[in-house]
N, CA, C and O of each residue as an XYZ file, in Angstrom:
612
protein
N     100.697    275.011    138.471
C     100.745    274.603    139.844
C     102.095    273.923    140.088
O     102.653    273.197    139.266
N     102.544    274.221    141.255
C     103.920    273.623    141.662
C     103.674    272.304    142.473
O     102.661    271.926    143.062
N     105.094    271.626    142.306
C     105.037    270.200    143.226
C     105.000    270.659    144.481
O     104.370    269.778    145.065
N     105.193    271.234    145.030
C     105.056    271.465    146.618
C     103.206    272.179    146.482
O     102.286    271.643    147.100
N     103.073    272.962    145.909
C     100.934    273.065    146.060
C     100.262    271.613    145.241
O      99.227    271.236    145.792
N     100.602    270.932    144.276
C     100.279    269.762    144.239
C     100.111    268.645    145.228
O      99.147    267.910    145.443
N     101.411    268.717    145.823
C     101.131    267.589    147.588
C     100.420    268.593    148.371
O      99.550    267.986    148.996
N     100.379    269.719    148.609
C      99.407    269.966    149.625
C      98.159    270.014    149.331
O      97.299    269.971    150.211
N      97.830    270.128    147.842
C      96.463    269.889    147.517
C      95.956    268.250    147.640
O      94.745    268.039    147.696
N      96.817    267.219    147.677
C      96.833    266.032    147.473
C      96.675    265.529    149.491
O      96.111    264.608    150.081
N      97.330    266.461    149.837
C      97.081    265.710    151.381
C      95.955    266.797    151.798
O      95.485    266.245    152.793
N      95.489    267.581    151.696
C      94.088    268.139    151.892
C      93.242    267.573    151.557
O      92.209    267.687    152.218
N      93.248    266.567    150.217
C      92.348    266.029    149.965
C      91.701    264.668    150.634
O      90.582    264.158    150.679
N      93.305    264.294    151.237
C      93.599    263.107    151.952
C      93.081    262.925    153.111
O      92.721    261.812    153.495
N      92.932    264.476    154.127
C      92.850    264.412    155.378
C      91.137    264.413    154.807
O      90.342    263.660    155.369
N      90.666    265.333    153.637
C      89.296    265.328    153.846
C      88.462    264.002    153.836
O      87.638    263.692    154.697
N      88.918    263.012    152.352
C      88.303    261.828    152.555
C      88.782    260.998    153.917
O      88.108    259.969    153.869
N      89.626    260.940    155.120
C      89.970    260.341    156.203
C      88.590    260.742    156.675
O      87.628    259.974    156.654
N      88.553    261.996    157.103
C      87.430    262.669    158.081
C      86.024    262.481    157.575
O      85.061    262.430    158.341
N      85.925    262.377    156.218
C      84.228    261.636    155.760
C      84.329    260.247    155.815
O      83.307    259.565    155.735
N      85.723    259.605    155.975
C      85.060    257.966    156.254
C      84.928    257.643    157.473
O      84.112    256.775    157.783
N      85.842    258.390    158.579
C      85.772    258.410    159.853
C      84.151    259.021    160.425
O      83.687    258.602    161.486
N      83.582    259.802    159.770
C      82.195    260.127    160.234
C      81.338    259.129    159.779
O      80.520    258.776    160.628
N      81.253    258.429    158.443
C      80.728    257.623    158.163
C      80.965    256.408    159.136
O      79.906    255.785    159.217
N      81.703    255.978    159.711
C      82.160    254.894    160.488
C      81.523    255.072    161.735
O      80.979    254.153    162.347
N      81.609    256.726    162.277
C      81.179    257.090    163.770
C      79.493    256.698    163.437
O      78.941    256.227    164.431
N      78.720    256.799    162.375
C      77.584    256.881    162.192
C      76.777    255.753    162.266
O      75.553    255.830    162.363
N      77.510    254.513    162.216
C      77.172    253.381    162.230
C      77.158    252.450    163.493
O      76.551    251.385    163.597
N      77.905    253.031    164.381
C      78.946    252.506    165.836
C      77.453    252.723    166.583
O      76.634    253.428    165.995
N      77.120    252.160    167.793
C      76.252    252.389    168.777
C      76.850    253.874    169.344
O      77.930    254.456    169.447
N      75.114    254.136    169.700
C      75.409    255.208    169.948
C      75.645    254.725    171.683
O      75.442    253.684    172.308
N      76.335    256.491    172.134
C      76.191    256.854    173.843
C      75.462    257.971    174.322
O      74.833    258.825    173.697
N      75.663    257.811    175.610
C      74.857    258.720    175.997
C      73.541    258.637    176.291
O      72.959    257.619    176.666
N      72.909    260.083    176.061
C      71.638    259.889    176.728
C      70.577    258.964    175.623
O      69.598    258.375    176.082
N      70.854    258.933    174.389
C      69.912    258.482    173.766
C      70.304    256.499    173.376
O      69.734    255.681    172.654
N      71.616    256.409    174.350
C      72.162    254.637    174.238
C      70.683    254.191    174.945
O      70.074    253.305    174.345
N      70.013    254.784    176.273
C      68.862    253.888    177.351
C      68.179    253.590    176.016
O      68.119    252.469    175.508
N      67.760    254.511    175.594
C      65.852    254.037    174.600
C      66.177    253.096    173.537
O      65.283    252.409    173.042
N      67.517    253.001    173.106
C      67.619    252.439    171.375
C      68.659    251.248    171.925
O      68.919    250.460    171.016
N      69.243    250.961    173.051
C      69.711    249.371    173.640
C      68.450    248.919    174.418
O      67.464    249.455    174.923
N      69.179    247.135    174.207
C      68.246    246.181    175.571
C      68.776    246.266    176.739
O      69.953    246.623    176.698
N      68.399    246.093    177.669
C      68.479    246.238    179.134
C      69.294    244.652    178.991
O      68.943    243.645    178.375
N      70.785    244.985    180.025
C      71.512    243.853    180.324
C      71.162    242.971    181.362
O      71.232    243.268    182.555
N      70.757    241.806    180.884
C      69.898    240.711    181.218
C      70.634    240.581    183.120
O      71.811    240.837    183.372
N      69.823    240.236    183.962
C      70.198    240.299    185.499
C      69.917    238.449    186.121
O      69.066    237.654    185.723
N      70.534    238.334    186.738
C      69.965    237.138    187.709
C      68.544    236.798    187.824
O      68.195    235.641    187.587
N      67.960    237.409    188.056
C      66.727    238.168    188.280
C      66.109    237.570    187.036
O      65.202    236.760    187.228
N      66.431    237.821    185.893
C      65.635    237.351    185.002
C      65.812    235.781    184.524
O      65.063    235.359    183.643
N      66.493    235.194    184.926
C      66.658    233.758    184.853
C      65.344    232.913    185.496
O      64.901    233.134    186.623
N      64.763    231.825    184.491
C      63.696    231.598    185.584
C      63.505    230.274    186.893
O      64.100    229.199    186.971
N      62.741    230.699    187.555
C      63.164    229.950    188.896
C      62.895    228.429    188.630
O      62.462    227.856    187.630
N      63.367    227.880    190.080
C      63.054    226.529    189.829
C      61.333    225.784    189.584
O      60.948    224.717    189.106
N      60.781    226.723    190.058
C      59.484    226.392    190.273
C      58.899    226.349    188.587
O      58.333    225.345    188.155
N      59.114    227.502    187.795
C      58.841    227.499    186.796
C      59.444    226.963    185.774
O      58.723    227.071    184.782
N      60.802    226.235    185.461
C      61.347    225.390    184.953
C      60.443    224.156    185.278
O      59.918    223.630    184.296
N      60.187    223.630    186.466
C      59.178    222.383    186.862
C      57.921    222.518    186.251
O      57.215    221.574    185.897
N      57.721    223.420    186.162
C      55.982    223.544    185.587
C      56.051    223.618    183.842
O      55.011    223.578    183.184
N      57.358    223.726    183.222
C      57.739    223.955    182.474
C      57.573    222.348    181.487
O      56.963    222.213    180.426
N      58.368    221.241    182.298
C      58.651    220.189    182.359
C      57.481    219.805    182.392
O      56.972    219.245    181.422
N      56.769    220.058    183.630
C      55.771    219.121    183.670
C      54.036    219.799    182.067
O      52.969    219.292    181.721
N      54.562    220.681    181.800
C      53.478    220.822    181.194
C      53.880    220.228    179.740
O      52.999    219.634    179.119
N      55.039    220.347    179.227
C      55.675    219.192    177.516
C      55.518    217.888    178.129
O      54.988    217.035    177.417
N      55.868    217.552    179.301
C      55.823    216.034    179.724
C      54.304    215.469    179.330
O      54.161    214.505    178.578
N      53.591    215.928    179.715
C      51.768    215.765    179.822
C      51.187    215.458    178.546
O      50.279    214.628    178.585
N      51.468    215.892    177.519
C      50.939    216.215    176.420
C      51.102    214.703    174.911
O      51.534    214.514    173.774
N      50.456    214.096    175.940
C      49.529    212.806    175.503
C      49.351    212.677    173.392
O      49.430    211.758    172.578
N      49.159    213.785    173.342
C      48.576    213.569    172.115
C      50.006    214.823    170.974
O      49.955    215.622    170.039
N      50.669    214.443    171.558
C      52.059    215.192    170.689
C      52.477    214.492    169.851
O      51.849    213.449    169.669
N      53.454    214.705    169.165
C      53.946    213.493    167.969
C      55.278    213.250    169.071
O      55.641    214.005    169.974
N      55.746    212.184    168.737
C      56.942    211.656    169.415
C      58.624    213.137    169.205
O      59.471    213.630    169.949
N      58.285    213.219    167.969
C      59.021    214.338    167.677
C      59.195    215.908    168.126
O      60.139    216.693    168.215
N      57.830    215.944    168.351
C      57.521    217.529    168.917
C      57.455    217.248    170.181
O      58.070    218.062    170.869
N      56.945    216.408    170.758
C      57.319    216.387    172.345
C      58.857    216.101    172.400
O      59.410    217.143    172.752
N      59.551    215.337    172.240
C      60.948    215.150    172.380
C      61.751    217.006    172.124
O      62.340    217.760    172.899
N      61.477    217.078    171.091
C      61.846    218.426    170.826
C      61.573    219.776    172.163
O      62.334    220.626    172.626
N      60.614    219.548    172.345
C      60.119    220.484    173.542
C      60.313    220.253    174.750
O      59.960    221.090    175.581
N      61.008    218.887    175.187
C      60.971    218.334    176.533
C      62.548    218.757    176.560
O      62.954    219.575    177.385
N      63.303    218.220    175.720
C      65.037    218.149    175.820
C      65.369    219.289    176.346
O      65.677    219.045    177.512
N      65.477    220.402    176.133
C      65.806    221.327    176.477
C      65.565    221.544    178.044
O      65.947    222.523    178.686
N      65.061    220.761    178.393
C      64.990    221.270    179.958
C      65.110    219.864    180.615
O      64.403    219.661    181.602
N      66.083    218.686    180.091
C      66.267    217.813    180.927
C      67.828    217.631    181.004
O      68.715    218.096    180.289
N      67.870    216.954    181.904
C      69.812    216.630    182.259
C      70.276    215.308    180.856
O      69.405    214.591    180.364
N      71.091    215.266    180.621
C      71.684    214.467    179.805
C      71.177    213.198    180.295
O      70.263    212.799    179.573
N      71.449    212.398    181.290
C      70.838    211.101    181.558
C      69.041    211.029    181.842
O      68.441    209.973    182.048
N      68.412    212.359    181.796
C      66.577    212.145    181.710
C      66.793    212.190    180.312
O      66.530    211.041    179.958
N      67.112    212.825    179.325
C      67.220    212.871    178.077
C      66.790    211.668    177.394
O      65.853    211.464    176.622
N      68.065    210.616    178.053
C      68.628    209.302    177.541
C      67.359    208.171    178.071
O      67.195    207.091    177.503
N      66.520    208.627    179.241
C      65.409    207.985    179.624
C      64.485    208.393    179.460
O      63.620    207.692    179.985
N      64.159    209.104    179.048
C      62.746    209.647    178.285
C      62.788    209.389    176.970
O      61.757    208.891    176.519
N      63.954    209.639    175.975
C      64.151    209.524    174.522
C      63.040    208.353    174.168
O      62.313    208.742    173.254
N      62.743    207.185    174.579
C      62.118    206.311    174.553
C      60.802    206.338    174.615
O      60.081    205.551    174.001
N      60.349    207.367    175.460
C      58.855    207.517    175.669
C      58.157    207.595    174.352
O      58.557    208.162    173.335
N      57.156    206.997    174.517
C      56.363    207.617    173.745
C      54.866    208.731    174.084
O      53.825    208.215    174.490
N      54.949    209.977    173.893
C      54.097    210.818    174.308
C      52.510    209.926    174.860
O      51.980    210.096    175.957
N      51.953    208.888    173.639
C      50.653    208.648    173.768
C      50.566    207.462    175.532
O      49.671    207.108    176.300
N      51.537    207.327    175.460
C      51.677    206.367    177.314
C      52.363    206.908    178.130
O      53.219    206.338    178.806
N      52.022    208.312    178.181
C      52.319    209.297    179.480
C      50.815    209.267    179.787
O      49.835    209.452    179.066
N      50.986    208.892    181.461
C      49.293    208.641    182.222
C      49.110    210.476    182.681
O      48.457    210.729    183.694
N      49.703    211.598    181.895
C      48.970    213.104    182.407
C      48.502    213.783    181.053
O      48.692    213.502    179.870
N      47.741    214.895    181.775
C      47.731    215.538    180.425
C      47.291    216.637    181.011
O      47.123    216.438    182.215
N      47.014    217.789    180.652
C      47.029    219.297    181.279
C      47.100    219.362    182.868
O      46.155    219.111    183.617
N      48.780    219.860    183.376
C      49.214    220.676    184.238
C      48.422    221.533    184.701
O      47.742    222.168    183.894
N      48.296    221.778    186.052
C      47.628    223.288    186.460
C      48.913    223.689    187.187
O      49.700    222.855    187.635
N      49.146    225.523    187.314
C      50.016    225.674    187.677
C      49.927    226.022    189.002
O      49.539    227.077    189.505
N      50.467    224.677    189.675
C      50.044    224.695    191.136
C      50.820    224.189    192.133
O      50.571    223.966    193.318
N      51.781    224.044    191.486
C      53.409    223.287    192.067
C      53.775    223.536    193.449
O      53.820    224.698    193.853
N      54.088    222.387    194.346
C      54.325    222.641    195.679
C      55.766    221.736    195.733
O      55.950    220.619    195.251
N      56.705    222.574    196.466
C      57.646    221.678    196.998
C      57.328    220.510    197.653
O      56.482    220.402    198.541
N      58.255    219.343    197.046
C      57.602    217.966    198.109
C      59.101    217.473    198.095
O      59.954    217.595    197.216
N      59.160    216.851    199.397
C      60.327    215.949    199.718
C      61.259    216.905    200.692
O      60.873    217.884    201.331
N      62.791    216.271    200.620
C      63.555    216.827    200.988
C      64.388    217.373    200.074
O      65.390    217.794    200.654
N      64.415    217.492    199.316
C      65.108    217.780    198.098
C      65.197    219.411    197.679
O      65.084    219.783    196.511
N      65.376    220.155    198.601
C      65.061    221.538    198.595
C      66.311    222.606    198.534
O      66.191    223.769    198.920
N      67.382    222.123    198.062
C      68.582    222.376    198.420
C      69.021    223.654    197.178
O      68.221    224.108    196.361
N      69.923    223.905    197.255
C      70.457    225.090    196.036
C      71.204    224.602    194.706
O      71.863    225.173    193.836
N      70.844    223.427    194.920
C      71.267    222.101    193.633
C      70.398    221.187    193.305
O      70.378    220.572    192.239
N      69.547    221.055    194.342
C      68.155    219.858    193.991
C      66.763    220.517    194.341
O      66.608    221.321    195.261
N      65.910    220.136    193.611
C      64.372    220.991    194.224
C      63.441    219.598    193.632
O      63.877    218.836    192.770
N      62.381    219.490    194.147
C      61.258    218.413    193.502
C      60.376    219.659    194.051
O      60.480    220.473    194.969
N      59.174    219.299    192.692
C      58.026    219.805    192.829
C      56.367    219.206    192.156
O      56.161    218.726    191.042
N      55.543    219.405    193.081
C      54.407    218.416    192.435
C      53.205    219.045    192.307
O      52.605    219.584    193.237
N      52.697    218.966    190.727
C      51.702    219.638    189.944
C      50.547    218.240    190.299
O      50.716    217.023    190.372
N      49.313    219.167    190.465
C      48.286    218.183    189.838
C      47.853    218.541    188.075
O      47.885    219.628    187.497
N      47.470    217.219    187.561
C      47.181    217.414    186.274
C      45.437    217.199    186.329
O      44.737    216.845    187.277
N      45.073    217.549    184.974
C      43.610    216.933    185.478
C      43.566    215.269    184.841
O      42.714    214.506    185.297
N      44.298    214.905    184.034
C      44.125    213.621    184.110
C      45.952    212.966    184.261
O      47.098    213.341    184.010
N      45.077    211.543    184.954
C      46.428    210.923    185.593
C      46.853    211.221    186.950
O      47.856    210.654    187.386
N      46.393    211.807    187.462
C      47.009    212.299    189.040
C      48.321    213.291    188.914
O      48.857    213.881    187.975
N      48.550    213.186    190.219
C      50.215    214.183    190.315
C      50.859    213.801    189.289
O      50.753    212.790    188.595
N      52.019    215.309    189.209
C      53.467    215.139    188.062
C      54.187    215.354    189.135
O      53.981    216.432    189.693
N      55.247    214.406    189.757
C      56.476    215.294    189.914
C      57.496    215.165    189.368
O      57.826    214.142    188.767
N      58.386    216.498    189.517
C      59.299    216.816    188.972
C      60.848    217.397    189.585
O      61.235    218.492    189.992
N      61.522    215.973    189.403
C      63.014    216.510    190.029
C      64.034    217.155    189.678
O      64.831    216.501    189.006
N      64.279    218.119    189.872
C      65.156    219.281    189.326
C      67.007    219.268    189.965
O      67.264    219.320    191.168
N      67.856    219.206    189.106
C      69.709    219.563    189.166
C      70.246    220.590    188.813
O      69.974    221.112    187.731
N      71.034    221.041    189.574
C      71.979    222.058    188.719
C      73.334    221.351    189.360
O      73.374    220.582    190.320
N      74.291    221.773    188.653
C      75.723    221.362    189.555
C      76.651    222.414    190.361
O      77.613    222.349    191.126
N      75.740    223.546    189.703
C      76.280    224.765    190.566
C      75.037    226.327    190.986
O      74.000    226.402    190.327
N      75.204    226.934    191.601
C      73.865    227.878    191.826
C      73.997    228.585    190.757
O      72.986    229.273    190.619
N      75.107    228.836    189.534
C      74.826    229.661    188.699
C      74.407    229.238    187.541
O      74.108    229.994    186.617
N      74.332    227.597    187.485
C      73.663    226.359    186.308
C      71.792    226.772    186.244
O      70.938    227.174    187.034
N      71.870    226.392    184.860
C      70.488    226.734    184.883
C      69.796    225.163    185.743
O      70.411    224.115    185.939
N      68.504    225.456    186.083
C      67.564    223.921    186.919
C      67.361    223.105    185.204
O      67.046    223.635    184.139
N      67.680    221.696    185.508
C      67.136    220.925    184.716
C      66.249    219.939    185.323
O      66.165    219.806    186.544
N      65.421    219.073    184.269
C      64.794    218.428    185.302
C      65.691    216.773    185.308
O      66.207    216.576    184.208
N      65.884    215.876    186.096
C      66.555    214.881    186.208
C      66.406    213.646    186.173
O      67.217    212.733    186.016
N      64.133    213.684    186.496
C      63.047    213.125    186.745
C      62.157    213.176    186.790
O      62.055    214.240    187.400
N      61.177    212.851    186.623
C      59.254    213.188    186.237
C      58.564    212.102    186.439
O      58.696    211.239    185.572
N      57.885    211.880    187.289
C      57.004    211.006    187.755
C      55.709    211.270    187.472
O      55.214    212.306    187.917
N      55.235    210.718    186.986
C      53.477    210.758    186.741
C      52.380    209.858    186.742
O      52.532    208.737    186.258
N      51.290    210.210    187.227
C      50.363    210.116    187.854
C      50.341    208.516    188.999
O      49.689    207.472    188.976
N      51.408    209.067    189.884
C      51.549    208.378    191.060
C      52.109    209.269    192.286
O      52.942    210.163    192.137
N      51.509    208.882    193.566
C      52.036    209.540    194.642
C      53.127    209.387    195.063
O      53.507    210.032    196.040
């Protein structure tokens, strides 16, 4: 065999392993097309963010729960309060919250109805009303709650 059929056997061989790692590579990549709908998730919409009403009922149903450990309620409440309810609730202790099971029955109350502020008020069955005051700082912020009042009018 000659040096000139030696390199061309050598870059034939070259282009072939390129083109099996390049298929191997295509094989791994998401697919397109018609079969991308069934085997991707659907890109999450506005729409699926949840409203203020249910963030409040949200709140008010970890708030309620009397017989939690200080830990697991804290854990379950944070996430849906503003940095300064955080800092005033941290203190609570679950067993001297006057509610305990939420019904989901939430009515706007007050004036507070705005596209940055909402209050809303659950009856519980024990303790009377929850309400619950809700912030965002902008319409595209998720609702936190800011305040929770319980079992008083």
């Amino acid at each position: 065999m000659t040096k000139r059929n030696l390199a061309i056997a050598t870059a034939l061989l070259g282009v072939i392993a390129i083109a099996l790692i390049l298929l191997a590579v295509r094989a791994h990549l998401p697919h397109r097309g018609e079969d991308a709908r069934s085997t991707s998730s659907p890109i999450p919409s506005a729409s699926a963010a949840p409203t203020s009403e249910d963030v409040a009922h949200a709140v008010a149903e970890r708030f309620c729960e009397p017989e939690a450990t200080k830990n697991t309620w804290q854990r379950s409440l944070t996430p849906y309060l503003t940095p300064d309810a955080w800092q005033l609730y941290s203190a609570v202790r679950p067993a001297n919250v006057p509610c305990a099971d939420v019904h989901d029955d939430g009515k706007p109350v007050g004036d507070q109805q705005t596209s940055t502020d909402r209050a809303y008020q659950f009856t519980a069955s024990t303790g009377g009303p929850v309400t619950v005051t809700l912030h965002r700082d902008t319409k595209q912020d998720p609702w936190l709650a800011s305040y929770i009042n319980a079992g008083q009018e």
